[in-house]
C-alpha positions in Angstrom: 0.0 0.0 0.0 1.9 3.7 -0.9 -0.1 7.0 0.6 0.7 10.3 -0.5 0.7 13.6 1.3 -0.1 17.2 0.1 3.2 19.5 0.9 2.2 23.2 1.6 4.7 25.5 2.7 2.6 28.3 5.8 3.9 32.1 5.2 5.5 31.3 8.8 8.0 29.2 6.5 6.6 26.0 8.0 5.0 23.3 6.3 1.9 21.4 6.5 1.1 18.1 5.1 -2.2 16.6 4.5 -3.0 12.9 3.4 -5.1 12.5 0.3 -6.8 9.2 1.1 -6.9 8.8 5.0 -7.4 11.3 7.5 -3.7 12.4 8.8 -2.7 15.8 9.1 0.4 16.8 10.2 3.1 19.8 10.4 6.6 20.6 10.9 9.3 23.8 11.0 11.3 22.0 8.5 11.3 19.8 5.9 13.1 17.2 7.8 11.1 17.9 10.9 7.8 17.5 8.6 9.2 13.8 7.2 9.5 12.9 10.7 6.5 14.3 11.9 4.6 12.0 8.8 5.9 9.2 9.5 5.2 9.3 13.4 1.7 10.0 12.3 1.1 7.3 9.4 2.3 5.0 12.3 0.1 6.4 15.0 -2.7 6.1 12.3 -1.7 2.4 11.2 -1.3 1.4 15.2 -3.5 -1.7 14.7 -3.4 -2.5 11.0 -0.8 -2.8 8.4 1.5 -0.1 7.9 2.1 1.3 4.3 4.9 0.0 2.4 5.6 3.4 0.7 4.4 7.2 1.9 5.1 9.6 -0.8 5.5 13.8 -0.3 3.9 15.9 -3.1 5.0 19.5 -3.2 
């Protein structure tokens, strides 16, 4: 299973990103902080069920 993200960058300079087909939101100062931050959340989300094999970041 692969999920994909929608990448915003906030006038703050942060960056939000939203899951298109489950419902994870998450955001982060940086991009590296933002990775993190998905992939704490897509494994939060998945806590009881199969985790994807793939999570792609769409800018």
């Amino acid at each position: 299973m692969k999920i994909v993200f929608r990448v915003t960058q906030e006038s703050d300079g942060g960056y939000v990103a939203e899951c298109l087909s489950h419902d994870i939101f998450t955001e982060g100062d940086s991009l590296d902080e933002l990775r993190t931050n998905v992939r704490e959340a897509v494994s939060a989300f998945f806590f009881d069920k199969p985790k994807p094999d793939h999570i792609g970041l769409l800018f």
